[in-house]
KOLTI-336277 format. One record per residue (C-alpha): residue in three letters; x, y, z. Coordinates in nm, 2 decimals. Layout:
ala|X|Y|Z $
...
% end
This chain:
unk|12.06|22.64|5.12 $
unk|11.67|22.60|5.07 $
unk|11.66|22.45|4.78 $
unk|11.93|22.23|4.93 $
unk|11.69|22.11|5.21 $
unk|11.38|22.07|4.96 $
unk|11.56|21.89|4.75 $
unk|11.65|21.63|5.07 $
unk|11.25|21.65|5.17 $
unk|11.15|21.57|4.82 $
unk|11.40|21.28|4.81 $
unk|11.32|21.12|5.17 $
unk|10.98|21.13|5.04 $
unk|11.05|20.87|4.75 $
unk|11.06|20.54|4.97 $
unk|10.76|20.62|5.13 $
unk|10.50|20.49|4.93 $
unk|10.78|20.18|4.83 $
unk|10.75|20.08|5.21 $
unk|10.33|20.13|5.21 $
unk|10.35|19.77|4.96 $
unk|10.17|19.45|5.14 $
unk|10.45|19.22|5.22 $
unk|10.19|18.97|5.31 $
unk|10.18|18.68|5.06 $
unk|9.82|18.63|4.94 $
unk|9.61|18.35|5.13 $
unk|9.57|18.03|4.92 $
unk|9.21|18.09|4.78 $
unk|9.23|18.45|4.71 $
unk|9.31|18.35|4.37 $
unk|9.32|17.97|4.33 $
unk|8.95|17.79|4.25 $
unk|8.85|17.48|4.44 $
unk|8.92|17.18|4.31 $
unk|8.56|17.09|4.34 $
unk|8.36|17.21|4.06 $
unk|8.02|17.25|4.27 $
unk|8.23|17.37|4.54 $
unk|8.37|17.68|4.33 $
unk|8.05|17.72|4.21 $
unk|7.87|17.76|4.52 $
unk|8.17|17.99|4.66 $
unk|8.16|18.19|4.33 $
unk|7.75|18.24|4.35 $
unk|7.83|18.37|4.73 $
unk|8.11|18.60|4.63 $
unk|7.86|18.76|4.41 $
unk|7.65|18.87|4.72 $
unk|7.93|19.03|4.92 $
unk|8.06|19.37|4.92 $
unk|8.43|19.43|4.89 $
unk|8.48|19.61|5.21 $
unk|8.77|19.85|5.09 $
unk|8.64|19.92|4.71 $
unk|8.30|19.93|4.89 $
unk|8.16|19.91|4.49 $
unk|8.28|19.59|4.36 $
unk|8.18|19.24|4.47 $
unk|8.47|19.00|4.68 $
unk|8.46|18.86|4.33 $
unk|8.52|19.12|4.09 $
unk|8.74|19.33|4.31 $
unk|9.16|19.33|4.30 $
unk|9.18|19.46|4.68 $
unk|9.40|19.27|4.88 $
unk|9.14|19.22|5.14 $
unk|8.88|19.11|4.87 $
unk|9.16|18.85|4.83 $
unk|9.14|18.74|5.21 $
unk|8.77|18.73|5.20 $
unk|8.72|18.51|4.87 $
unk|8.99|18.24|5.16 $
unk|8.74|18.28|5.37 $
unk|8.48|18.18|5.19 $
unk|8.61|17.91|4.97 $
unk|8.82|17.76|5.26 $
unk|8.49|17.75|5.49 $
unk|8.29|17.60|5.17 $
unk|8.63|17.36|5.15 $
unk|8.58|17.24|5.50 $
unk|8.16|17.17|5.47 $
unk|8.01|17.50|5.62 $
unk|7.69|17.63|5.43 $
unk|7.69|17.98|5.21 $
unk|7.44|18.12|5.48 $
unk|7.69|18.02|5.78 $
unk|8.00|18.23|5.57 $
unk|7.77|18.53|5.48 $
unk|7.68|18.52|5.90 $
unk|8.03|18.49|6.01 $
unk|8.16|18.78|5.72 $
unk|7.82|18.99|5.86 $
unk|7.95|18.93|6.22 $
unk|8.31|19.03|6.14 $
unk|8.29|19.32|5.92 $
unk|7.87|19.42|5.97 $
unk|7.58|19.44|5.80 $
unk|7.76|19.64|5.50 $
unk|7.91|19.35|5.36 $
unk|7.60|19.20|5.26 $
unk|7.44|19.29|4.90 $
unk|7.12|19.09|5.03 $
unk|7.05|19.31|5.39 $
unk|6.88|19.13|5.63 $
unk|6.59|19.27|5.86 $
unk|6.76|19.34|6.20 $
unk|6.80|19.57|6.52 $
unk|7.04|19.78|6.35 $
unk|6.89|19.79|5.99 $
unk|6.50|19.84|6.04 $
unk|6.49|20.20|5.97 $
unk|6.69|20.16|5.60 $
unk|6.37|19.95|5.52 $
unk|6.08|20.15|5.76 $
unk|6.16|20.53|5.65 $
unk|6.14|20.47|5.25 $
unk|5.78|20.32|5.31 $
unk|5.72|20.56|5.62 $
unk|5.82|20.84|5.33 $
unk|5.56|20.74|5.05 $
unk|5.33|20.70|5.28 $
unk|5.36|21.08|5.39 $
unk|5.37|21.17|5.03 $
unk|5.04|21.00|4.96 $
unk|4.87|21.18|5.28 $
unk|5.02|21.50|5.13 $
unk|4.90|21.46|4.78 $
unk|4.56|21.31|4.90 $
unk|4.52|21.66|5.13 $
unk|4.60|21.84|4.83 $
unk|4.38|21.72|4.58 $
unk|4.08|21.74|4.84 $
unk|4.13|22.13|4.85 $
unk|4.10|22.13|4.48 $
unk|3.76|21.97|4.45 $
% end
């Protein structure tokens, strides 16, 4: 009888991770260049610069993740329809935060990730300084 009803777990299990798929049809641009050569060109350099917010490694342009997919729409539909590379790279950096960015920006939130490294060698150069003064 167990085995009966392990058996029945173990099968009910099985369509699980068949109904976990994206049923979602790619946007347009996930995977289709821009007509316009400078246009894809300018999208592509941009796609370079952004993180892929699931793979959190790869680039929007190297990376197979579904939402790299939506992201690389965004950006070529928004460089389709006129707006500038730093106007997308805002809009992404509003939507999904600072993260997203390969190129950080100075701001409220991100002062200390540039402040503490420089805060830290300076502390190390006090330290060392201090140390070679008791030597001589």
């Amino acid at each position: 009888m167990m085995r009966l009803v392990a058996l029945f777990l173990v099968m009910s299990a099985i369509p699980v991770p068949l109904a976990a798929q994206q049923s979602v049809a790619p946007a347009q641009y996930a995977y289709t260049q821009l007509a316009n050569q400078s246009q894809e060109d300018e999208a592509r350099a941009l796609m370079e610069t952004l993180r892929c917010v699931t793979c959190q490694s790869q680039s929007i342009a190297d990376s197979d993740a579904p939402m790299a997919g939506t992201m690389r729409h965004v950006v070529r539909s928004r460089i389709a329809a006129g707006q500038s590379p730093d106007e997308i790279r805002g809009f992404l950096i509003s939507r999904y935060g600072d993260y997203v960015s390969y190129e950080p920006q100075v701001s409220r939130t991100t002062w200390p990730l540039f402040a503490i490294p420089a805060l830290l060698v300076l502390l190390a150069l006090f330290v060392l300084a201090r140390r070679l003064r008791r030597r001589a």
